[in-house]
Biopython code that builds the backbone (N, CA, C, O; Angstrom):
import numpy as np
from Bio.PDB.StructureBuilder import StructureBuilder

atoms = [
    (1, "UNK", "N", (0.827, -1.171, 0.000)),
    (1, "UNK", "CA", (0.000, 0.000, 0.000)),
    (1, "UNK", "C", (0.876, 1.241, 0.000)),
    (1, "UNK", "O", (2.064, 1.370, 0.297)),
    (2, "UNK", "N", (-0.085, 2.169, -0.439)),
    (2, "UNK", "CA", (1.106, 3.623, -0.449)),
    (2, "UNK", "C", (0.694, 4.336, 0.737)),
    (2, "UNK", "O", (-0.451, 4.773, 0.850)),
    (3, "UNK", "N", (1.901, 4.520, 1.948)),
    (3, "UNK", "CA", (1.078, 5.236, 2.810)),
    (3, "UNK", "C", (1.742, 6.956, 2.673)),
    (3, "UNK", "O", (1.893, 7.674, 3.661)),
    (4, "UNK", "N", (2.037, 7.334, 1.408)),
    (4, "UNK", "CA", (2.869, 8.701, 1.942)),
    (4, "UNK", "C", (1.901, 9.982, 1.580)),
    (4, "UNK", "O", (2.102, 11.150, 1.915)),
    (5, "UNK", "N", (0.671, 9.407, 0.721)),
    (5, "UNK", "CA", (-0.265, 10.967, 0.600)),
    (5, "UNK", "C", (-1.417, 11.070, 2.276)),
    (5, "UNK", "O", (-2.268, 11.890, 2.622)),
    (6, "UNK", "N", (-1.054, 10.235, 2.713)),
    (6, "UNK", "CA", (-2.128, 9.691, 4.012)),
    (6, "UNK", "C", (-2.413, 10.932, 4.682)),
    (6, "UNK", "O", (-3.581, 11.176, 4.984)),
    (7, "UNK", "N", (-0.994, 12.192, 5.100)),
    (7, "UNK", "CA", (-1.105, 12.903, 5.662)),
    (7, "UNK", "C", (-1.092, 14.181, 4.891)),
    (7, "UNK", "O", (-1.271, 15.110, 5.677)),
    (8, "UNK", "N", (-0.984, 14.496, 3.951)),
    (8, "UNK", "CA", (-1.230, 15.455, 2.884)),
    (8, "UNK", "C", (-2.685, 15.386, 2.127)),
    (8, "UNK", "O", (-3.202, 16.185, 1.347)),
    (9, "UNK", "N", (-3.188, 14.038, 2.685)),
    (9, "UNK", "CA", (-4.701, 14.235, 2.452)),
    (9, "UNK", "C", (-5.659, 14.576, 3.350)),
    (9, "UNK", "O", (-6.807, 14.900, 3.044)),
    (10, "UNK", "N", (-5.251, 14.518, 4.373)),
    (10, "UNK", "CA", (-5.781, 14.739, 5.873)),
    (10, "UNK", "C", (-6.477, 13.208, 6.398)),
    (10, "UNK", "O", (-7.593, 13.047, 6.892)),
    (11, "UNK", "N", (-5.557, 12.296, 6.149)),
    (11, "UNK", "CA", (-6.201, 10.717, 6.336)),
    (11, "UNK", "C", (-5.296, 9.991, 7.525)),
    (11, "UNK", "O", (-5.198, 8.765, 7.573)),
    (12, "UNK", "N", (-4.542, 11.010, 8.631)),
    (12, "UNK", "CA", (-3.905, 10.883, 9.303)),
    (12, "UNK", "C", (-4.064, 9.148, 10.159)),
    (12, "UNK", "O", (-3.233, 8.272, 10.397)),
    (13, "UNK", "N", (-5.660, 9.277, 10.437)),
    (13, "UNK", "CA", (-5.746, 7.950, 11.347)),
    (13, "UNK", "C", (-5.767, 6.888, 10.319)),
    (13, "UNK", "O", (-6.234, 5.854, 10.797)),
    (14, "UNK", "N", (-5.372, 6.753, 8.871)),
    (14, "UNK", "CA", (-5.034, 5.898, 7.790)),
    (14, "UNK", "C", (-3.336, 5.553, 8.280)),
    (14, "UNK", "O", (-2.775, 4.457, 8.259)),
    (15, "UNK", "N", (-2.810, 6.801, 8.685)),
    (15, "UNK", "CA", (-1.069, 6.381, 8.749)),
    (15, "UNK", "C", (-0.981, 5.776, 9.637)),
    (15, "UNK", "O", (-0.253, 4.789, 9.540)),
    (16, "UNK", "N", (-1.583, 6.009, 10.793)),
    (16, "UNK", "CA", (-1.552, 5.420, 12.394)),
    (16, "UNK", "C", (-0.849, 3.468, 12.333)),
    (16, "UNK", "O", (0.019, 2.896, 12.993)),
    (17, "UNK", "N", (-1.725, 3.029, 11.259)),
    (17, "UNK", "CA", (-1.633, 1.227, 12.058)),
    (17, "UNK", "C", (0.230, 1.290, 10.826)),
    (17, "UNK", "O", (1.131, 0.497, 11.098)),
    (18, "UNK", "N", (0.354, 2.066, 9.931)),
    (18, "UNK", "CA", (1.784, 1.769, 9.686)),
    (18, "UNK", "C", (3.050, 2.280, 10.542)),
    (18, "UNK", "O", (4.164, 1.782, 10.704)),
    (19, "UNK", "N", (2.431, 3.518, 11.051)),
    (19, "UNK", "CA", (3.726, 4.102, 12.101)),
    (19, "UNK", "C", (3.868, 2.977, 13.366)),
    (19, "UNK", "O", (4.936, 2.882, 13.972)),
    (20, "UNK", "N", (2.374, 1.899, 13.805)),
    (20, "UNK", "CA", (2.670, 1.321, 14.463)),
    (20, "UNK", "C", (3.653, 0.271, 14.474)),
    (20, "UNK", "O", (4.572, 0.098, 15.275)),
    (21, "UNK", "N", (3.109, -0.842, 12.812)),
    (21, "UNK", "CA", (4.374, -1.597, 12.708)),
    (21, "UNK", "C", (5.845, -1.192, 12.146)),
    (21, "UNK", "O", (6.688, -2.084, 12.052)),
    (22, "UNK", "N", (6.134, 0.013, 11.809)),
    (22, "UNK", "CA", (7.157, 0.464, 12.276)),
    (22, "UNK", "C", (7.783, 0.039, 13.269)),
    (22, "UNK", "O", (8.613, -0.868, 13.321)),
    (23, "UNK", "N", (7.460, 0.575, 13.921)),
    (23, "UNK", "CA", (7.647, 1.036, 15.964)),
    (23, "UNK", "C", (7.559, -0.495, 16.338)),
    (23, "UNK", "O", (8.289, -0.690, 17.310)),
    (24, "UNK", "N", (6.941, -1.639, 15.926)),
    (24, "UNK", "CA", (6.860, -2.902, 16.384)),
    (24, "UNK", "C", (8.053, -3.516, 15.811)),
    (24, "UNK", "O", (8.703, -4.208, 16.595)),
    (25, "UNK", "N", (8.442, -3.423, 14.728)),
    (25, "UNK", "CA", (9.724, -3.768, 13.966)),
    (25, "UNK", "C", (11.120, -3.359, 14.037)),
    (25, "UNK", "O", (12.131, -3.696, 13.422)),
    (26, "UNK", "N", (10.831, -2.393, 15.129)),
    (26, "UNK", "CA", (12.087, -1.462, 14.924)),
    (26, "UNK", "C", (13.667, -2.579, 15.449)),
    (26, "UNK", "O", (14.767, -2.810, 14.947)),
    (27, "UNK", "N", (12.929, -3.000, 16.700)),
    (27, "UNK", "CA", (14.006, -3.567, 17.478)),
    (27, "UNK", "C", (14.450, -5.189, 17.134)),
    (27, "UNK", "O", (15.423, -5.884, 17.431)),
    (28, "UNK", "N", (13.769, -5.306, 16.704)),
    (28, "UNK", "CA", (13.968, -7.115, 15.717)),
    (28, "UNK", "C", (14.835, -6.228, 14.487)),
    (28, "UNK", "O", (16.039, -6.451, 14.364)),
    (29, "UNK", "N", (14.240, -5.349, 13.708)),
    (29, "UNK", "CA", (15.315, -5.343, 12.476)),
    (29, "UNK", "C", (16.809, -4.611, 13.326)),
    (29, "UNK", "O", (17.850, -4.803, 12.697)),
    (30, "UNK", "N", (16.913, -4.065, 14.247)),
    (30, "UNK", "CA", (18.216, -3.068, 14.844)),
    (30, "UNK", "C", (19.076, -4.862, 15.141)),
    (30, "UNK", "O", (20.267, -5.027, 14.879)),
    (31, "UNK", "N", (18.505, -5.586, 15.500)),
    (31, "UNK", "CA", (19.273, -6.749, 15.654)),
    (31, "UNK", "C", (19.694, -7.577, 14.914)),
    (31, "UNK", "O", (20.480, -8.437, 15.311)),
    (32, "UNK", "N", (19.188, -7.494, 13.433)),
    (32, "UNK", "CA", (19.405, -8.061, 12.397)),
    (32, "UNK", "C", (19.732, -7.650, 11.983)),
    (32, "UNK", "O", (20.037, -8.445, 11.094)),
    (33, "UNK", "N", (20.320, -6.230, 11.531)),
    (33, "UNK", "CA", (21.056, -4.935, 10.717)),
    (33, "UNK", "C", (22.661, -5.502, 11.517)),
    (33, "UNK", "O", (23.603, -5.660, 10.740)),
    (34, "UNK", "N", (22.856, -5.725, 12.713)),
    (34, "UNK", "CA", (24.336, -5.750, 13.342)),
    (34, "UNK", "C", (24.487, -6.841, 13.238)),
    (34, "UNK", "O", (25.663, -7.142, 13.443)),
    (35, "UNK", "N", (23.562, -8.051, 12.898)),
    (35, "UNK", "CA", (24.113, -9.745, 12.645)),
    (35, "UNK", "C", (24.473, -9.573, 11.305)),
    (35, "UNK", "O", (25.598, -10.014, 11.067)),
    (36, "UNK", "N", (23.928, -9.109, 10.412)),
    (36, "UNK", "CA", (24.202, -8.917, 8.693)),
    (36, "UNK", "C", (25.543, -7.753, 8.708)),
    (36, "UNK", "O", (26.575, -8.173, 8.184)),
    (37, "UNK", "N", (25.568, -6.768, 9.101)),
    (37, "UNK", "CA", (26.438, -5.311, 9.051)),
    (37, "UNK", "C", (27.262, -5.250, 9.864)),
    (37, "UNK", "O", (28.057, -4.311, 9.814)),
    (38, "UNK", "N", (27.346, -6.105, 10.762)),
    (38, "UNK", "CA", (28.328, -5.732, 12.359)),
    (38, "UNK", "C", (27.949, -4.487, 13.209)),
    (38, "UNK", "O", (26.767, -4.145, 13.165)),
    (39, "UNK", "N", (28.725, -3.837, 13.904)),
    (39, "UNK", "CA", (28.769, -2.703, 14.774)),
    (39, "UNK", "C", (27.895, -1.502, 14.107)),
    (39, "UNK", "O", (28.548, -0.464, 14.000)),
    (40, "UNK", "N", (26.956, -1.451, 13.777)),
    (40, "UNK", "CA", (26.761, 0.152, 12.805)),
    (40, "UNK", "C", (25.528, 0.413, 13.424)),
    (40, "UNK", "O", (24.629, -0.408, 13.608)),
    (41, "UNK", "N", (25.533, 1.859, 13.803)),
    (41, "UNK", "CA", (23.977, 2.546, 13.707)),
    (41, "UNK", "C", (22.903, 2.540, 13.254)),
    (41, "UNK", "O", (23.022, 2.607, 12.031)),
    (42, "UNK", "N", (21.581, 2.483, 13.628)),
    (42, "UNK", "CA", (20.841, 2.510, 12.816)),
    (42, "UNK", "C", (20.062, 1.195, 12.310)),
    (42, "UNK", "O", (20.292, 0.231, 13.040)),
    (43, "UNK", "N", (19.429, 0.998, 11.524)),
    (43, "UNK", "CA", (18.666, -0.090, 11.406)),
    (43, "UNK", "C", (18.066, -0.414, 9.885)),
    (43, "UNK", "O", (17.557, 0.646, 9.518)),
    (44, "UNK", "N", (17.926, -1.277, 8.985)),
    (44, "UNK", "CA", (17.585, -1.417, 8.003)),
    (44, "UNK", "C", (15.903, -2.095, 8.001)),
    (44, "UNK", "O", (15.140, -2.341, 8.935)),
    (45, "UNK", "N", (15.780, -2.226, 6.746)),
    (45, "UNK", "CA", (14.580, -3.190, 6.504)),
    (45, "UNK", "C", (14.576, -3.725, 4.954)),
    (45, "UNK", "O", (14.428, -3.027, 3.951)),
    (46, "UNK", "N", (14.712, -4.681, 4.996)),
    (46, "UNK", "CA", (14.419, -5.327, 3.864)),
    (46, "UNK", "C", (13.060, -5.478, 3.135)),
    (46, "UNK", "O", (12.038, -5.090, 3.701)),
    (47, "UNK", "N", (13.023, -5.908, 2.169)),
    (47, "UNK", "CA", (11.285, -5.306, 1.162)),
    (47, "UNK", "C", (10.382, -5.761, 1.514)),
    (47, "UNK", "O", (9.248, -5.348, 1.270)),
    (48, "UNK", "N", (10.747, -6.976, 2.346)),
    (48, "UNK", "CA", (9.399, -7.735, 2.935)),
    (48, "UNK", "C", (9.876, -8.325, 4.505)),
    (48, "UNK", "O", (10.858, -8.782, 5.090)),
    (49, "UNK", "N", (8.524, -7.986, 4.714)),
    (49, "UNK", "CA", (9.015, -8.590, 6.276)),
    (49, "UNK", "C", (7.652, -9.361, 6.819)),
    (49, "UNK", "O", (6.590, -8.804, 6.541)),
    (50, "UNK", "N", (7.615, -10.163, 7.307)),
    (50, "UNK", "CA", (6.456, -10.600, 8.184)),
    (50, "UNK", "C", (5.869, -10.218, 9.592)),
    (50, "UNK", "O", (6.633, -9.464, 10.194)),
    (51, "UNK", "N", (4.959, -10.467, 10.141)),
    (51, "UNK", "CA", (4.149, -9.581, 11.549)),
    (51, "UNK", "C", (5.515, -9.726, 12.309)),
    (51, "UNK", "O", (5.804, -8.696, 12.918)),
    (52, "UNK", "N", (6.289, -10.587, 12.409)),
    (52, "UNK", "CA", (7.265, -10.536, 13.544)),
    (52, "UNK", "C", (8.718, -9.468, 13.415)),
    (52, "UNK", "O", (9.533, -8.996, 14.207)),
    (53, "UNK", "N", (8.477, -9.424, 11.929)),
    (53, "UNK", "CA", (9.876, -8.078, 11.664)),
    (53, "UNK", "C", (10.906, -9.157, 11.167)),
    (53, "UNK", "O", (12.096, -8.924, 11.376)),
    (54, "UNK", "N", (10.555, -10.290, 10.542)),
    (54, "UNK", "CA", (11.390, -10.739, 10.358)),
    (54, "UNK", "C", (11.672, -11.139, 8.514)),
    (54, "UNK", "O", (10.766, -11.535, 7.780)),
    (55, "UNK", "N", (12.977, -10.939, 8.107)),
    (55, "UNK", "CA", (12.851, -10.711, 6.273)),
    (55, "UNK", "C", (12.900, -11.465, 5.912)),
    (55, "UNK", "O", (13.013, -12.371, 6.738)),
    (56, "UNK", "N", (12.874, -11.901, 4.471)),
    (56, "UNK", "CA", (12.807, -12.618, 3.787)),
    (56, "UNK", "C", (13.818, -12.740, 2.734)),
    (56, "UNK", "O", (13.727, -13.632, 1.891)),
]
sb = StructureBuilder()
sb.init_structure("model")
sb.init_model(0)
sb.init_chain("A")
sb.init_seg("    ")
for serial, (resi, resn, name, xyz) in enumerate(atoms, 1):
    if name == "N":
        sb.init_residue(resn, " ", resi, " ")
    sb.init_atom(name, np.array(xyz, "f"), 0.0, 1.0, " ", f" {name:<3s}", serial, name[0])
structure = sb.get_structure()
């Protein structure tokens, strides 16, 4: 889905359930960014991920 006109349309509570799995994913992918990358900042995501944050 495209969520980037969500808030330029005024469809704000449309963005809500993606900022959530964001925010649910964050810390599963920050742990998988330093098993793949080593020591580095920050956090990736790969193109697909499943409910648990985990890629494919």
């Amino acid at each position: 889905m495209n969520y980037w006109p969500a808030e330029v349309a005024n469809l704000a509570e449309c963005h809500e359930p993606f900022i959530n799995y964001v925010n649910s994913i964050r810390e599963v992918s920050i742990l998988n960014t330093r098993k793949h990358y080593g020591d580095v900042r920050g956090w990736t995501v790969q193109t697909m991920n499943n409910a648990c944050g985990i890629s494919f």
